[in-house]
C-alpha positions in Angstrom: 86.2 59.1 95.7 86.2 55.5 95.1 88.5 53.5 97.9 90.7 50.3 98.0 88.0 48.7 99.6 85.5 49.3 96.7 88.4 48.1 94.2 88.4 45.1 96.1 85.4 44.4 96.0 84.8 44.2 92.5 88.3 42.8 91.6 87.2 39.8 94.1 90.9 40.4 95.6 91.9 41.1 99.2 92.5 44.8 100.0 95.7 43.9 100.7 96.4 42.9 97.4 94.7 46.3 95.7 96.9 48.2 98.2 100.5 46.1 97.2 99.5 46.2 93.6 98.4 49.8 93.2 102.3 50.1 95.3 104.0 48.7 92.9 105.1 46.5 95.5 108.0 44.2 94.3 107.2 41.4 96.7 103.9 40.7 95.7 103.8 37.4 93.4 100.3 38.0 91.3 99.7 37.5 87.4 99.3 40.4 85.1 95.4 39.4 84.5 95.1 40.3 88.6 97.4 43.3 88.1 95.2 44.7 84.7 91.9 44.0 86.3 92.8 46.1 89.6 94.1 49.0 87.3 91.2 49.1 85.2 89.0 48.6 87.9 90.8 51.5 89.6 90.7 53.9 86.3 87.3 52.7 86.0 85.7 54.0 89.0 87.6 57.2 88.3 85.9 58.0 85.3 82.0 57.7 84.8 80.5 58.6 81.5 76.5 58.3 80.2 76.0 55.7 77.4 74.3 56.8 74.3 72.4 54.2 73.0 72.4 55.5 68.8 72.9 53.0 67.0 76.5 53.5 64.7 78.1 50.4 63.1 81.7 51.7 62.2 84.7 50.0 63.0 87.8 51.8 65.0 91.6 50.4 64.9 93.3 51.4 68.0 97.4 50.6 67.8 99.0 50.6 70.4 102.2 51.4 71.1 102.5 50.2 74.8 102.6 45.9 74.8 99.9 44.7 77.5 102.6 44.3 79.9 104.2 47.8 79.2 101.2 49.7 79.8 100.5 47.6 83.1 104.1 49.2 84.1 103.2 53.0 82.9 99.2 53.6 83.3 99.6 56.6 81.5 98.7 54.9 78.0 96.1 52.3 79.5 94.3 55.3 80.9 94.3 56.7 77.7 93.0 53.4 75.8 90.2 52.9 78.3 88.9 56.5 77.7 89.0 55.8 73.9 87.2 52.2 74.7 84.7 54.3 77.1 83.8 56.9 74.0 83.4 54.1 71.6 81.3 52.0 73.5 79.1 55.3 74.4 79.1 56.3 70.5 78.8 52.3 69.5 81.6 52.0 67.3 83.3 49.0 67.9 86.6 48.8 68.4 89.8 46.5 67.3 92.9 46.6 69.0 96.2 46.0 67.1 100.1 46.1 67.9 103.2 46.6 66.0 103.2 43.0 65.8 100.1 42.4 63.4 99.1 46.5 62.3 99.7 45.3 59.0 96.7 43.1 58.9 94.6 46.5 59.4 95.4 47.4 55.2 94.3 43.3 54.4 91.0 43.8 56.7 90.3 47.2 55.2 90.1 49.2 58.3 89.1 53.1 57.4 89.1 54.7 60.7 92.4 54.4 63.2 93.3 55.9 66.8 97.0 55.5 66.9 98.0 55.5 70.8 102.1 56.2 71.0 104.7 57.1 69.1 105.7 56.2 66.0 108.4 56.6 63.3 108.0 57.7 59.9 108.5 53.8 58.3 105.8 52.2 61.5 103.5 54.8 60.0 103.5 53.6 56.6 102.7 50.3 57.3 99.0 51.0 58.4 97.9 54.7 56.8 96.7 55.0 53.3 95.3 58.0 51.2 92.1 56.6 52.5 92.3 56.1 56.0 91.4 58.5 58.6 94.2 58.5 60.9 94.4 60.4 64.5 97.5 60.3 66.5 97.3 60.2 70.5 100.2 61.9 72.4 102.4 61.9 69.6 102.1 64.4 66.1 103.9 63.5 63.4 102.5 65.7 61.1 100.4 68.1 61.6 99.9 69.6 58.3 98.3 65.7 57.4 97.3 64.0 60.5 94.8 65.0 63.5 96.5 64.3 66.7 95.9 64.8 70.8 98.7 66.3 72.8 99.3 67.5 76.4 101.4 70.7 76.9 103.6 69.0 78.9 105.6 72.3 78.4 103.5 74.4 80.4 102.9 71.8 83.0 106.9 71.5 83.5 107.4 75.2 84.5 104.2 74.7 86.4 105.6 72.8 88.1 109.4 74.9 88.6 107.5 78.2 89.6 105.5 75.8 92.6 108.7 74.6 93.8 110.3 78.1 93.6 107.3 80.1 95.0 107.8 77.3 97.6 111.5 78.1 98.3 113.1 75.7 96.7 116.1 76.6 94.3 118.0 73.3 94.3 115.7 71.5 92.1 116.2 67.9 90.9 114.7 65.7 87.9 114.0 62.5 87.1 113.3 61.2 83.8 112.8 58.6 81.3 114.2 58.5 77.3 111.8 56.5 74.3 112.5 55.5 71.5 110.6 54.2 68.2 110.0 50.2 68.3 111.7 50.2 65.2 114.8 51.9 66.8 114.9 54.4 64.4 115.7 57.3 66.8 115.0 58.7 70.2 111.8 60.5 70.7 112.2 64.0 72.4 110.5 64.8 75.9 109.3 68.3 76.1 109.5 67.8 80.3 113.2 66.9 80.1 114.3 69.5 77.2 111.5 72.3 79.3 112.9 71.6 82.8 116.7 72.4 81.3 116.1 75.3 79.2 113.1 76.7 81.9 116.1 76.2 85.2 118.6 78.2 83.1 117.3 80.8 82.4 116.5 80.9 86.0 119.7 80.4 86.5 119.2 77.7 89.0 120.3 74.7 86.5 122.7 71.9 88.0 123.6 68.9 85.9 124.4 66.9 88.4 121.0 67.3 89.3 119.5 65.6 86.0 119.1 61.6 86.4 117.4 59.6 83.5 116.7 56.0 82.5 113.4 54.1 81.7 110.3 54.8 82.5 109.4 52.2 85.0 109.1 51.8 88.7 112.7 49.8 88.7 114.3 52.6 87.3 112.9 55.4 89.7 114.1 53.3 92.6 117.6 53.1 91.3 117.9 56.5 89.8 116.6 57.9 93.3 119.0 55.6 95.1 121.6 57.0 93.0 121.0 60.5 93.2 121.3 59.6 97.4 124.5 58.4 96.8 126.1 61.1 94.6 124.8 63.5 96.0 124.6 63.3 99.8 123.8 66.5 101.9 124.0 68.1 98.4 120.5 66.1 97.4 117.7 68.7 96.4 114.6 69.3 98.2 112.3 68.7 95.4 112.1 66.9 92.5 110.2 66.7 89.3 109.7 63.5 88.4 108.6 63.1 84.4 106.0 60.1 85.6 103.8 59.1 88.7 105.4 55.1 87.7 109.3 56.4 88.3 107.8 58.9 91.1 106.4 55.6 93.1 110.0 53.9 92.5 111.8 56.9 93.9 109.3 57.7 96.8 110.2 54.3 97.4 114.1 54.7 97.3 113.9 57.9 99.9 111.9 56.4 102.6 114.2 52.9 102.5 116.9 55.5 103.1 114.9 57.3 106.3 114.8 59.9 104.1 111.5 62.3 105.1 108.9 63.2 102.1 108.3 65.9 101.8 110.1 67.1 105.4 113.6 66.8 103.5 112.6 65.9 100.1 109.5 67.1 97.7 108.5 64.5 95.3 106.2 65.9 92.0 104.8 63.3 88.9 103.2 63.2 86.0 100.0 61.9 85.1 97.9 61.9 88.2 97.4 58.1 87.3 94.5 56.2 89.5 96.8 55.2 92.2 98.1 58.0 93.0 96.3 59.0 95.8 96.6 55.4 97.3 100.5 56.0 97.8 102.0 56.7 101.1 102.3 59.1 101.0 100.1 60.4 98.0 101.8 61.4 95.2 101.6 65.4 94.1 101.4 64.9 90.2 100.7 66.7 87.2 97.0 65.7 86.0 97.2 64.6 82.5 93.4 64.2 80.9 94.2 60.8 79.8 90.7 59.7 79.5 90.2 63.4 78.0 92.8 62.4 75.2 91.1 59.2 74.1 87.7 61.0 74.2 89.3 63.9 71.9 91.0 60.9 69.7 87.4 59.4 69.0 85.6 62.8 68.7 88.1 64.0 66.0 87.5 60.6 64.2 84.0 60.8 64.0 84.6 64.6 62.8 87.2 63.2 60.1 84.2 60.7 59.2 81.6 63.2 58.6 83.8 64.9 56.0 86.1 67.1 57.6 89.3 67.5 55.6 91.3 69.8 57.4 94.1 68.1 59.9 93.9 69.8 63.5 95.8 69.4 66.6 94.0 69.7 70.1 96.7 70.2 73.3 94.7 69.8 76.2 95.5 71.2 79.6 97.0 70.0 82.9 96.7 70.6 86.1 98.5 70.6 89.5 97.5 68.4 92.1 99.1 69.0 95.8 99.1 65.9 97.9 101.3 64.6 100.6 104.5 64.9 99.0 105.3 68.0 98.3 104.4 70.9 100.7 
């Protein structure tokens, strides 16, 4: 396992610095460049893959849903850009990256082949997919009768995660969550962890509203939904929580030991996404392992199928799985 040290020393940053970024800590005054480089640099010696040298000229379109800045505050989409990046460059197809800003120019420069990282509405899709486009959708499907797309059964991993606490002893189960919605703000985009973890804790029979906090998904907004939930709730707080991602899990670990409060002695803290810096928290995070480099890997695979000829859409959900660190017991 790669350590802070070795991120520092091909960042050409202090430890220190890898430690406070990869905290998320709030103090720290660094420029995003710094703040990309360490996460890459971090997802990087994570994930190691051969390079095939055959020779492939094709051009990829990746959108991407996350602005530079947003992805730097969720990793869970840069993770999944750098595995598609990583395929590409093993494959040699070379790659163009485009926002909501400027997709339209992908239709003037005549871009056939598109990985579409996000989620987007019905009008954001028309604007860059033709008849004659292959088009394959990352976390998101719009429709799978037409389009290819990659998923994570996020469904699964939520009562994964419920029958843990349970088997555990827990019955006064919290959640913390984040709602999306289209750029466009067309609607709201549903979360199968926030609509699971409801229906899965009443038909338990162990559902509490008061238990249910949601706002962004950021590090700022875990802190203060945490913070809240200490103050509503007082001795009435539950032991564990699921958190819907490791970037609101690192606010509210942070909330709960500003407040004394012991992790995981009083309170069990579970993510989302296993990110890169999750085992550099203290303590390190217990998440949910998403295959984010998996998904962009599956993106560019089902491209190239879609490029040799294949005409029938498909929809590949990958897997999760549980990792059990230091804050949860």
């Amino acid at each position: 396992m790669a350590t802070i040290k070795d991120i520092a020393e091909k960042a050409g940053v202090s430890i220190s610095t890898v430690s406070r970024v990869l905290n998320y800590d709030p103090t720290l005054s660094t420029s995003n460049e710094t703040k990309k480089k360490i996460f890459e640099i971090a997802a990087e010696l994570s994930y190691d893959k051969h390079i095939n040298k055959k020779k492939n000229n094709n051009k990829i379109a990746v959108i991407k849903w996350y602005t530079e800045e947003e992805e730097l505050n969720d990793l869970y989409y840069l993770s999944i850009r750098l595995g598609i990046e990583k395929k590409c460059k093993e494959l040699n197809y070379s790659v163009a990256a485009y926002t909501q800003d400027n997709v339209e120019e992908i239709k003037t420069e005549n871009v056939q082949n598109i990985i579409a990282v996000g989620k987007f509405s019905k009008s954001e899709i028309e604007k860059f997919t033709s008849e004659e486009c292959n088009v394959i959708f990352v976390d998101y499907s719009p429709n799978e009768n037409i389009y290819d797309s990659v998923v994570t059964n996020f469904e699964l991993a939520t009562k994964n995660v419920i029958d843990y606490y349970i088997k555990k002893g827990h019955t006064n189960i919290g959640y913390i969550g984040g709602t999306e919605s289209f750029k466009d703000k067309s609607n709201y985009v549903e979360d199968v962890r926030d609509l699971t973890f409801k229906s899965y804790l009443k038909k338990l029979k162990l559902y509490n509203e008061k238990n249910i906090f949601e706002g962004k998904f950021s590090v700022d907004d875990g802190y203060s939904l945490m913070k809240k939930a200490i103050v509503d709730l007082k001795e009435e707080l539950p032991t564990a929580f699921f958190v819907a991602n490791d970037t609101m899990a690192i606010g509210a670990l942070r909330a709960l030991i500003e407040q004394g409060i012991k992790v995981p002695d009083r309170v069990n803290i579970i993510g989302v996404n296993d990110v890169s810096v999750a085992q550099y928290l203290n303590p390190p995070l217990s998440s949910v392992k998403v295959f984010t480099e998996n998904m962009g890997e599956t993106a560019v695979e089902l491209l190239v199928e879609r490029i040799n000829g294949r005409t029938i859409a498909k929809k590949v959900s990958l897997s999760t799985e549980l990792i059990v660190r230091n804050s949860s017991f």
